[in-house]
Structure formats: structure tokens, C-alpha cells
N, C-alpha and C positions, 0 to 999 in steps of 0.2 A: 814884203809881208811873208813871213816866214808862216808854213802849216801847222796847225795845233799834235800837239804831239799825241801819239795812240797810245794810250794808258800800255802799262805794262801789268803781263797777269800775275799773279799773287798764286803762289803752293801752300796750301794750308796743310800742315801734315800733322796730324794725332797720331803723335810719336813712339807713346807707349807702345812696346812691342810691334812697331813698325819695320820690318823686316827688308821694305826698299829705301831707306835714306840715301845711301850711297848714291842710288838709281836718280835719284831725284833730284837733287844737287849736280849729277853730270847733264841732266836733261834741261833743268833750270840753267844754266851758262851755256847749252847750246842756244836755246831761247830768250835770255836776258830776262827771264821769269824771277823774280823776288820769292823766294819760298822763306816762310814762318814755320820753324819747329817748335811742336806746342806742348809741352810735358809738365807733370807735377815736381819736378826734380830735375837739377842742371846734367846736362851732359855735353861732350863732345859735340861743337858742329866745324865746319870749315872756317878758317877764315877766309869772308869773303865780303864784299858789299853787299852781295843779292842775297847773304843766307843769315838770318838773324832766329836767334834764339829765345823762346818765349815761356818763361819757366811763370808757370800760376800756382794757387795756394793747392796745398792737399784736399782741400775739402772736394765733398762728390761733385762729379761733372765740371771742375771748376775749367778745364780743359775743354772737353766740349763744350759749355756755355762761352769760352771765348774764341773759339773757331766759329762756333755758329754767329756770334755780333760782330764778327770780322769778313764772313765770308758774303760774297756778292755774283753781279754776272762777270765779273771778269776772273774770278778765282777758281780754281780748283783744287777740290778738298780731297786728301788720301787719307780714308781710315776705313776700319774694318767694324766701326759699332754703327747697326742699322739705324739706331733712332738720332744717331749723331746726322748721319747721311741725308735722313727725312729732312731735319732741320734746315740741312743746308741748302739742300733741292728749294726748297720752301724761297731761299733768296736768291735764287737763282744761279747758283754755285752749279757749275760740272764738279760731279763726286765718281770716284773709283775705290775700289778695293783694293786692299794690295796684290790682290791677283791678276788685276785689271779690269775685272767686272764691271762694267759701269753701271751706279745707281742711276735711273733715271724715273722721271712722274710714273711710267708704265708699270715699271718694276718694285718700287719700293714696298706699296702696299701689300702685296704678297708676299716680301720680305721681312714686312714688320708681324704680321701676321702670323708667320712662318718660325719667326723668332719667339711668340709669345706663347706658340702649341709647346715648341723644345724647351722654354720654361720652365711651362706648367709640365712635360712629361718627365725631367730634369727633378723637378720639387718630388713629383710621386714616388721619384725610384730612388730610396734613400743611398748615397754612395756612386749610385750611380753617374758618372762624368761622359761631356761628351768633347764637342771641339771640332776647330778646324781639322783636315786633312793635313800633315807635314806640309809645307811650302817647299816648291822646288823650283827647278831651274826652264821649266815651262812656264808655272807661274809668271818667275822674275821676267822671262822674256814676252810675255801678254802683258805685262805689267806695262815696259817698256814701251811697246807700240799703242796701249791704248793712251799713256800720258802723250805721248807724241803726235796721235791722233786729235788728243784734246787741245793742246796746245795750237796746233795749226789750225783748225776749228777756231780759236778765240782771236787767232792773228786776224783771220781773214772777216772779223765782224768789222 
């Protein structure tokens, strides 16, 4: 009688301006992790078995609405929109940033929170933009070790 085999995890990435693809496709074949690139528009991904491409319609969120009914406890979601991340917390997804942040139950809600003040101070200040910090090569290497972190985390459930 052979052992039931251990699910393999899922990389859910909301691709638009995702700035660790590369990262995440070397980390996925270290792990045999299946990662879904999720975009309104085709582009470039590897040929590979584990890396499949997931082009949805342009309309709003049509990308996040299918990372969120795709994602579960054995996935891990990489994106940088907070109310994407709630959703996915919510199914019990490990989520990151592309900095490496991880969303977690703790954290989000002062994230979402956080996001809705720079909104509304964003709408007051006509012109006025704001935004990430540049992404750099600290980032990419936090990024690195917290998918790494995550993924051993899922091995060992």
C-alpha cells in the first residue's frame, strides 16, 4: 500500500507589476510548488510544467476575484493590493508582499485601515501622488527568504 501523496503548494501571483517573478519560479522548482501567473493581459512565463499562465478578462478585479476562488490552505498568494491579501487570508492562503511582508490575521486589519486613511488623504490633495518606496535588492532578498520560510512552513503540515 503505497502513502497518499502530500498535496503540492500552489503560488498564486498577481502579476501585474510584480516585480519577483523570476524569484518565484526559481523557488517554485526548488520546492515543486505549481505557481499560477494571474494577469489581465498575456505575457511571458517559463516553459515549465509547474508554471502555468492565467490571463482573465480586463474588467475590475477580474484577477483578484480569481486568485481569491483559487486560493486555499496550501497556497501562497504574492501580491502587493491589501484588500486582495484580506480575501485570501480569509481562505486560509499564506500571503506576502513582494517585499516579503507577510500579511497575516494580526496585521491586515491595520493595513486595510491604513490603506483607506491614504485614500481618502490621496482624494483631498488634488495631484497629489503617493506610492511604494523604489523596490530594491534588500526587498528582493526578504522576499526570498520569507517565500522560503513559507514554503517549508506548508511542507512540514
Amino acid at each position: 500500500m503505497t502513502a497518499p501523496a502530500i498535496p503540492v503548494p500552489t503560488i498564486l501571483v498577481d502579476a501585474d507589476a510584480c516585480p519577483v517573478k523570476e524569484e518565484i519560479y526559481r523557488v517554485a522548482e526548488r520546492y515543486r510548488a505549481q505557481v499560477r501567473v494571474v494577469s489581465n493581459s498575456a505575457f511571458r512565463v517559463p516553459v515549465s510544467e509547474r508554471v502555468k499562465r492565467v490571463v482573465v478578462s480586463d474588467s475590475f478585479d477580474a484577477a483578484d476575484d480569481w486568485i481569491a476562488e483559487h486560493a486555499d490552505e496550501r497556497s501562497v498568494v504574492v501580491t502587493a493590493d491589501i484588500l486582495l491579501a484580506e480575501r485570501c487570508l480569509k481562505t486560509g492562503a499564506q500571503v506576502l508582499a513582494h517585499n516579503g511582508k507577510p500579511f497575516d490575521a494580526a496585521s491586515i486589519g491595520s493595513a486595510v485601515a491604513t490603506r483607506a486613511i491614504m485614500e481618502d488623504l490621496r482624494a483631498g490633495m488634488d495631484g497629489m501622488g503617493g506610492g511604494p518606496p523604489p523596490f530594491g535588492k534588500a526587498d528582493r532578498s526578504s522576499f526570498l527568504q520569507s517565500l522560503d520560510r513559507v514554503l517549508v512552513k506548508l511542507a512540514r503540515r
